[in-house]
N, C-alpha and C positions, 0 to 999 in steps of 0.2 A: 688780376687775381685777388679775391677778396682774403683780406686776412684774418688770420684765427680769432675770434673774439668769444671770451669766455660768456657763457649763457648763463644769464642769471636762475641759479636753481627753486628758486624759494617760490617764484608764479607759476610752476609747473608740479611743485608738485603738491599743492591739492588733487591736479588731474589726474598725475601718477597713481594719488594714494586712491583716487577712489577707482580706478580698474584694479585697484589691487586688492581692494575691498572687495568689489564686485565680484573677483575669481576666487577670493575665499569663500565668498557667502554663496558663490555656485557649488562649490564643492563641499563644503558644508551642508549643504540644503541635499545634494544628493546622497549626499554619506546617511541624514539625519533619514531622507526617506528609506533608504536599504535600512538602517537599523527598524525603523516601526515596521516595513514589512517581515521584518525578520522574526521582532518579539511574537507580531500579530500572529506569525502561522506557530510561534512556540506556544501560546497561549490556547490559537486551534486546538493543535495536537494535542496537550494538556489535557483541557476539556475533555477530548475524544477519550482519551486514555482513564481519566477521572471516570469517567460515564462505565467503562469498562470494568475496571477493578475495583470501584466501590463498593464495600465500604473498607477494602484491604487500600493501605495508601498506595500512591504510584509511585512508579520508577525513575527514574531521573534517565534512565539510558533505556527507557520506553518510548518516554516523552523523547529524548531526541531523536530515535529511529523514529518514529511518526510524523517528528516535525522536517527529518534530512536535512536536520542540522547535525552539528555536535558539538562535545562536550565542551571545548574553549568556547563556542558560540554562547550556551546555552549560561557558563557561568560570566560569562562577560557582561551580561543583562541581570542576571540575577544568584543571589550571594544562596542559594538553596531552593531546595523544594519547597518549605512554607514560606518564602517571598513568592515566589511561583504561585500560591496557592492563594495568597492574599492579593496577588494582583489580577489574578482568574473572578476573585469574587467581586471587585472593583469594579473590573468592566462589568459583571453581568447587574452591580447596582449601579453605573453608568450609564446604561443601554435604558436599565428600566426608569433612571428617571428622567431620561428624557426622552421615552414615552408618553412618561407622568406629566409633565413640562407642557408638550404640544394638548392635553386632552383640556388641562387646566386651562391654558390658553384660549379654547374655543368659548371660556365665557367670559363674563363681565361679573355677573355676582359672586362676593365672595364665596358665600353659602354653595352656592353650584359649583364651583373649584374646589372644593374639599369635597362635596359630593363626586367630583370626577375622580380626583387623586384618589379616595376609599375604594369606588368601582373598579377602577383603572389598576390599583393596586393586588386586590383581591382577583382581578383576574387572569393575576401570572400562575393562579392553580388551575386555572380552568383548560390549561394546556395540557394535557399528559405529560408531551414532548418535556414538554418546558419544566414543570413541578418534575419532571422523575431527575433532569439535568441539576435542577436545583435540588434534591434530595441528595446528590451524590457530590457535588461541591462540600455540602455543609457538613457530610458525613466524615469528611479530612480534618473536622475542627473538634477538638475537646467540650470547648464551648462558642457560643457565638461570640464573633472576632467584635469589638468593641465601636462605638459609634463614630469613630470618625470615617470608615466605611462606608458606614450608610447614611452620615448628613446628607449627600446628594439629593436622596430621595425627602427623608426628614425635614429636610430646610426648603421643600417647596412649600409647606406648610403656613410658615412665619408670614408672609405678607398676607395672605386672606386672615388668617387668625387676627392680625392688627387691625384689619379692616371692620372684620366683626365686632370689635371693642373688647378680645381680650386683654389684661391687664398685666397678664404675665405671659406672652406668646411664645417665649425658646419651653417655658415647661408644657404650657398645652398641647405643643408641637410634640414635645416627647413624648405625654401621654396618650395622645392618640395615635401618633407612631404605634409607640408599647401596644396599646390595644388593637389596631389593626395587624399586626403582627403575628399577637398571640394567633390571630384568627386563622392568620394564612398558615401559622405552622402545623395549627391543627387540621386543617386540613390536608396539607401538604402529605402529614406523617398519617393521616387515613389514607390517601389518594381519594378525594374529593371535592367535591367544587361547592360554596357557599350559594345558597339558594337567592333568587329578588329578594324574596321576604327577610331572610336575615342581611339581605345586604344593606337593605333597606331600613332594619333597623339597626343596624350599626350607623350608617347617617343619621338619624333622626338623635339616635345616643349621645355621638358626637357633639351634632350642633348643639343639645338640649344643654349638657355640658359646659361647653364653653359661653352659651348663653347663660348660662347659671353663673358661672364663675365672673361673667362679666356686669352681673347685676349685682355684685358685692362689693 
């Protein structure tokens, strides 16, 4: 009969901890995916309902009857309707800069990455779809929600501007942001789309621009 001899605990339990690690970060990891699915379809619905009753704001028990969630769901994620509103516009400057991201990426010249981002930018009006979706987000805001929003897209800027030999690149960045901007609102708030030619010289503006600024 072998006798009772106490098991030393201390080499065992690393292995312990880490199944035990393991079954929380299972559970965790599934818990964390139901939440993003969850926000993702309140964020859908949102949208949909934004699109709907713009420029009157939405409902908070619109948006959950659309999303089939409710209302513990909906404020478990977020503290009201303008967090809901500012994270609706998040994603749609998240989606767009990494758009912006891949188009930049298919060149090597600085100069032609700012040319992509400018075309690439201006062409979220040339969607109906798209410009009427973004008319009625924006239409929720007093004023335009403040830059740290839209760095996303903005701060793809900074690396080709360095490369050109700007000397000051977060401001050039923000100037040409600014200016590309104005451009799309104005169109946007026509419903029209910026022709080659003036796309074309918005690049040339740009470059001429920061070439200028960088000869000083």
């Amino acid at each position: 009969m072998t006798p009772d001899i106490p098991v030393p605990l201390a080499p065992i339990l690393p292995f312990v901890r880490s199944r035990i690690d393991a079954a929380i970060e299972r559970a965790l990891d599934a818990r964390q995916r139901e939440a993003t699915e969850e926000v993702e379809r309140i964020l859908t619905a949102a949208l949909a309902v934004v699109e709907r009753t713009a420029p009157a704001p939405p409902k908070v028990s619109d948006i959950v009857a659309a999303a089939s969630t409710s209302n513990a769901a909906f404020y478990r994620y977020f503290t009201g309707k303008d967090e809901l509103l500012l994270a609706l516009m998040e994603r749609g400057v998240g989606i767009t800069a990494a758009y912006l991201a891949r188009e930049m990426a298919r060149h090597d010249d600085a100069a032609a990455k700012i040319r992509a981002w400018i075309v690439g930018a201006l062409g979220q009006v040339g969607d109906p779809r798209r410009t009427e979706r973004s008319r009625a987000v924006l239409s929720q805001f007093a004023s335009i929600p403040d830059g740290q929003i839209t760095a996303p897209m903005r701060d793809l800027l900074v690396e080709p501007l360095i490369s050109l030999g700007s000397v000051d690149p977060e401001r050039d960045a923000d100037a040409l942001f600014t200016t590309v901007s104005g451009t799309l609102r104005r169109h946007a708030a026509a419903i029209t789309s910026p022709t080659p030619e003036e796309i074309d010289h918005l690049v040339r503006f740009c470059l001429a621009a920061v070439d200028a600024e960088g000869t000083h």
